[in-house]
C-alpha positions in Angstrom: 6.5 -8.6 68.8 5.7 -7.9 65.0 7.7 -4.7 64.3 10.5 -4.2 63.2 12.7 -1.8 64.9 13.0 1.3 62.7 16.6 2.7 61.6 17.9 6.1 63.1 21.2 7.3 62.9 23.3 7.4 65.8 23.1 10.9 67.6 25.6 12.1 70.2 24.7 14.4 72.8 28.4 16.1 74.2 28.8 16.4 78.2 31.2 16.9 80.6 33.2 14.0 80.9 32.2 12.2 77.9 29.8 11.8 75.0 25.9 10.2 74.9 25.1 8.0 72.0 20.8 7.8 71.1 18.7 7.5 68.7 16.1 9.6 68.1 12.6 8.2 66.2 8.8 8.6 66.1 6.6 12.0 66.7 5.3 12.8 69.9 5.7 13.4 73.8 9.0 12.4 74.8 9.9 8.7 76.0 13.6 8.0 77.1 15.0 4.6 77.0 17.6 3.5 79.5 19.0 0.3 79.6 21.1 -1.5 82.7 24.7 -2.3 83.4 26.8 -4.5 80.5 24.6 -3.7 77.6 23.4 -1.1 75.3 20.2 0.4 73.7 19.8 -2.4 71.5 18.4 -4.3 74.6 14.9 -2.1 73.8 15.1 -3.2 70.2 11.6 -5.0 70.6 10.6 -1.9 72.8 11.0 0.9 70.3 8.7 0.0 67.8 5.5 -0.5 69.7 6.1 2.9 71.5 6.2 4.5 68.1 3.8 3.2 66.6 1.4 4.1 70.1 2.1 8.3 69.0 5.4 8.7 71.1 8.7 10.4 70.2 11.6 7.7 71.3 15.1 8.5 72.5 16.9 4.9 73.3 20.2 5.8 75.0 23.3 3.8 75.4 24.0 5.1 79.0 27.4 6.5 79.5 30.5 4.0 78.7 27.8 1.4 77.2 27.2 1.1 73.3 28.3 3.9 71.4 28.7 6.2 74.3 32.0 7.2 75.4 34.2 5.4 78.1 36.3 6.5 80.6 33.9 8.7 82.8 35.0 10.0 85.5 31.9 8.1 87.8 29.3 5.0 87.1 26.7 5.7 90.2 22.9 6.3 89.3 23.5 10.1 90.2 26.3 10.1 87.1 23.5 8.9 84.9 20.8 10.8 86.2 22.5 13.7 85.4 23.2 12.2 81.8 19.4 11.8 81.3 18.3 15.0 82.3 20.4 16.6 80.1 19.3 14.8 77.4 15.5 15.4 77.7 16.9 19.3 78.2 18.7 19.2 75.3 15.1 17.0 73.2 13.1 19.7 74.7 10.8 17.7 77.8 8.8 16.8 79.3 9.7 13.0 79.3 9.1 9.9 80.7 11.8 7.7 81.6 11.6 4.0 81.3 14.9 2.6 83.3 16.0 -0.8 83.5 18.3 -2.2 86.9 20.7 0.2 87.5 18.7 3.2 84.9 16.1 2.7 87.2 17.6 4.1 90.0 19.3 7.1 87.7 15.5 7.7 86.8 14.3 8.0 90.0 17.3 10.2 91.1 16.7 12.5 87.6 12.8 12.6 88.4 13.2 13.6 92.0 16.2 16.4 90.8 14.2 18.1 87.8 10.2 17.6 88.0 10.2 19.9 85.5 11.3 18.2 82.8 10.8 14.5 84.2 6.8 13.7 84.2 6.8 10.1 84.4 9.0 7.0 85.3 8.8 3.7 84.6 11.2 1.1 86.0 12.0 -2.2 84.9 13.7 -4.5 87.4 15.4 -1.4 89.0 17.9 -1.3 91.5 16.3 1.5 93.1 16.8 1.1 97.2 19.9 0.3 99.1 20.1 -3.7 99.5 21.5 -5.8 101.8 21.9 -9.5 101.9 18.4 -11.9 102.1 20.0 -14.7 103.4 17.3 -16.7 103.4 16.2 -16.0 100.2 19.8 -17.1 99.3 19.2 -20.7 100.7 15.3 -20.8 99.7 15.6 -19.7 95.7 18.0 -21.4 93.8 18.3 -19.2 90.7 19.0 -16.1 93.5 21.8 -17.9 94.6 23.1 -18.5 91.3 22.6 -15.4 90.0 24.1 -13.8 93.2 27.1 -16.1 92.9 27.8 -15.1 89.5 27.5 -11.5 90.2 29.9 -11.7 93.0 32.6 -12.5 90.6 32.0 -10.3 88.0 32.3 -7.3 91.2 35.4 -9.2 92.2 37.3 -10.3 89.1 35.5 -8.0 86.1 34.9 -11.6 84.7 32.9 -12.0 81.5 32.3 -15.4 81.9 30.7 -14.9 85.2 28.6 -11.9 83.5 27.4 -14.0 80.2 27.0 -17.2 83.0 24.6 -14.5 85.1 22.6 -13.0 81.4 21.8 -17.0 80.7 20.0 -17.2 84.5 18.6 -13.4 84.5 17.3 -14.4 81.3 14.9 -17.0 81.5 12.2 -16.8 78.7 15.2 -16.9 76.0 14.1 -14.2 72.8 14.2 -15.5 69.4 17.4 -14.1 68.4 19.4 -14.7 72.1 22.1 -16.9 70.4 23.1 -13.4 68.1 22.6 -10.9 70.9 24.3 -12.8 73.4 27.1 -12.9 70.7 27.0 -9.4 70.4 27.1 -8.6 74.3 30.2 -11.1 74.7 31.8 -9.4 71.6 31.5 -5.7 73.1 32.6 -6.9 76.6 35.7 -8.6 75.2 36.9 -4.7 74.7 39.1 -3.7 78.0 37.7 -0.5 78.4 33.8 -1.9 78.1 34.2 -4.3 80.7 36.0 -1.7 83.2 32.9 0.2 82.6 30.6 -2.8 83.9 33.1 -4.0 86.4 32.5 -0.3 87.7 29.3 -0.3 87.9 28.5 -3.2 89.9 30.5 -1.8 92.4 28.3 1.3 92.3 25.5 1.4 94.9 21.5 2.6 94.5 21.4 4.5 98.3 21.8 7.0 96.4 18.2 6.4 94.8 16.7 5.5 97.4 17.5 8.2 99.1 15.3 10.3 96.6 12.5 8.0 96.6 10.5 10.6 98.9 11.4 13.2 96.6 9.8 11.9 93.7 6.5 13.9 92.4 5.1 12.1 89.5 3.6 9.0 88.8 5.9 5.8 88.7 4.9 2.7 87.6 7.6 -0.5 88.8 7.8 -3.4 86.7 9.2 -6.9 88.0 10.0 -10.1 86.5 8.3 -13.0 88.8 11.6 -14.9 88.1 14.6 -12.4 88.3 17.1 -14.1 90.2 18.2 -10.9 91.7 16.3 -10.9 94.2 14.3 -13.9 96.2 11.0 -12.3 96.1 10.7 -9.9 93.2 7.6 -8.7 93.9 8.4 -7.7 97.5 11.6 -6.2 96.1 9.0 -3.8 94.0 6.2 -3.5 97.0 9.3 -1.7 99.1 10.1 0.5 96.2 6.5 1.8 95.9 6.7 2.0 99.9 9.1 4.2 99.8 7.7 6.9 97.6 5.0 9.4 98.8 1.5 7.9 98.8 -0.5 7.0 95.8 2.8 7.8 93.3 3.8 4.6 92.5 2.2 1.3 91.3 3.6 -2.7 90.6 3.2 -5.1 87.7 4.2 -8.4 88.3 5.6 -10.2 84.5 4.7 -13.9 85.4 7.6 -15.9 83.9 10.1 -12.9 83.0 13.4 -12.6 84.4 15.4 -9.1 85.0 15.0 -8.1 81.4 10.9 -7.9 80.4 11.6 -5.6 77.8 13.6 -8.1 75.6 11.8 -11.5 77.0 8.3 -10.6 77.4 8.0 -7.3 74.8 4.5 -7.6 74.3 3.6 -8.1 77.8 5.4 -5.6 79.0 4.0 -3.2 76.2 0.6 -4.0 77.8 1.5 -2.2 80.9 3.3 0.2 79.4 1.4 2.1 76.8 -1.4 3.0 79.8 0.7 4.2 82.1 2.2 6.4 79.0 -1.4 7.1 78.4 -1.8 8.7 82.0 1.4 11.0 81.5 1.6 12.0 78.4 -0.6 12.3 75.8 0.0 10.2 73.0 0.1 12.0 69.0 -1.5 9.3 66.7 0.5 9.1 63.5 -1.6 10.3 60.8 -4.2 8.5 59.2 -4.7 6.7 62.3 -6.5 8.7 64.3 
């Protein structure tokens, strides 16, 4: 990816409970960034770019007790956050489409299924999205599962950051250019008490509550899966049950070949590529001037 991500001062969006950190940048229909657990918006910061430059108006959120946002909430589940995100694309002034990654996946769906007025499209990166239980043959079959299921079992357990930054360096296969500062960066803001609570929260959150929407869902959802996330054995299936679950004809899978649970920052341009169609189909792009 070419661009450069574009400056925009921090906004904060004031809620019960807490405070919203985003930036706002671009002109356009409405696209909402949300990122997963143990990070922050700066996990889009290949995303952002592209999107504006396509015609769309870009809100990349750190989701409640991430980034900039406020700690100390009084909940971490994907219905908290849901409930974060459609305020937020209340308060921009929808319709939007929300692009979730893992756990913001799930808060998407719940958020589309909860206010079809204002949600129009979702897009879902590695989402935890359905209730899972335990593919113990997948555990024995893939190794990277079982290492990155291993490592995610402490972090629930202990709130370790080791075992978190040990999990980033499997669920990350196809390494970005800059890793080595981000990484750095992540370790840095986890080293913070209250930050890591906030993580060691939300992996004991769980996404039934998502999946119990799935049927509810009225727009068009497009699933995106990493062919080597270690979270699950069989990514692909993991993303086939997803679009299973949701009524007929809503929801449709792309398959990143060599991406792990994190497309957006490994594979930009790829991802991108699916991306800006489905946008496309939802919303109508505006063209910056002099380009149309």
């Amino acid at each position: 990816m070419t661009l450069s991500q574009p400056t925009s001062p921090t906004q904060f969006l004031p809620l019960d409970g807490g405070t919203i950190a985003y930036d706002l940048t671009g002109e356009g229909p409405l696209v909402v960034l949300a990122h997963g657990m143990g990070d922050s918006r700066n996990s889009y910061r290949f995303i952002v770019p592209a999107l504006v430059a396509a015609g769309y108006r870009v809100a990349n959120v750190d989701i409640r007790g991430c980034g900039e946002s406020s700690t100390d909430w009084a909940g971490y589940s994907r219905t908290d956050i849901a409930g974060d995100l459609v305020a937020l694309v209340r308060h921009l002034g929808g319709p939007a489409v929300i692009v979730g990654q893992s756990i913001s996946g799930g808060a998407a769906t719940i958020a589309a299924a909860t206010a079809p007025e204002l949600i129009v499209g979702l897009a879902e990166i590695a989402p935890f999205t359905r209730k899972q239980s335990m593919d113990f043959a997948g555990l024995l079959r893939v190794k990277a599962h079982r290492a990155g299921t291993v490592e995610l079992a402490k972090v629930m357990m202990t709130g370790s950051l080791k075992a978190w930054l040990a999990y980033l360096d499997l669920a990350i296969p196809a390494k970005p250019a800059d890793w080595s500062s981000e990484r750095a960066r992540i370790e840095t803001a986890l080293t913070r008490p209250e930050r890591m609570r906030v993580l060691h929260a939300m992996t004991k959150t769980t996404p039934a509550d998502a999946g119990a929407q799935l049927a509810n869902v009225r727009c068009p959802v497009l699933i995106v899966e990493g062919s080597a996330d270690p979270d699950w054995a069989d990514p692909r299936a993991e993303g086939e049950r997803i679009i299973a679950d949701l009524p007929t004809g809503l929801g449709e899978l792309a398959v990143i070949d060599g991406a792990g649970h994190y497309p957006h920052a490994e594979t930009p341009d790829r991802l991108v590529a699916v991306l800006l169609p489905f946008l496309a189909k939802t919303l109508a792009p505006t063209m910056p001037a002099g380009d149309a």
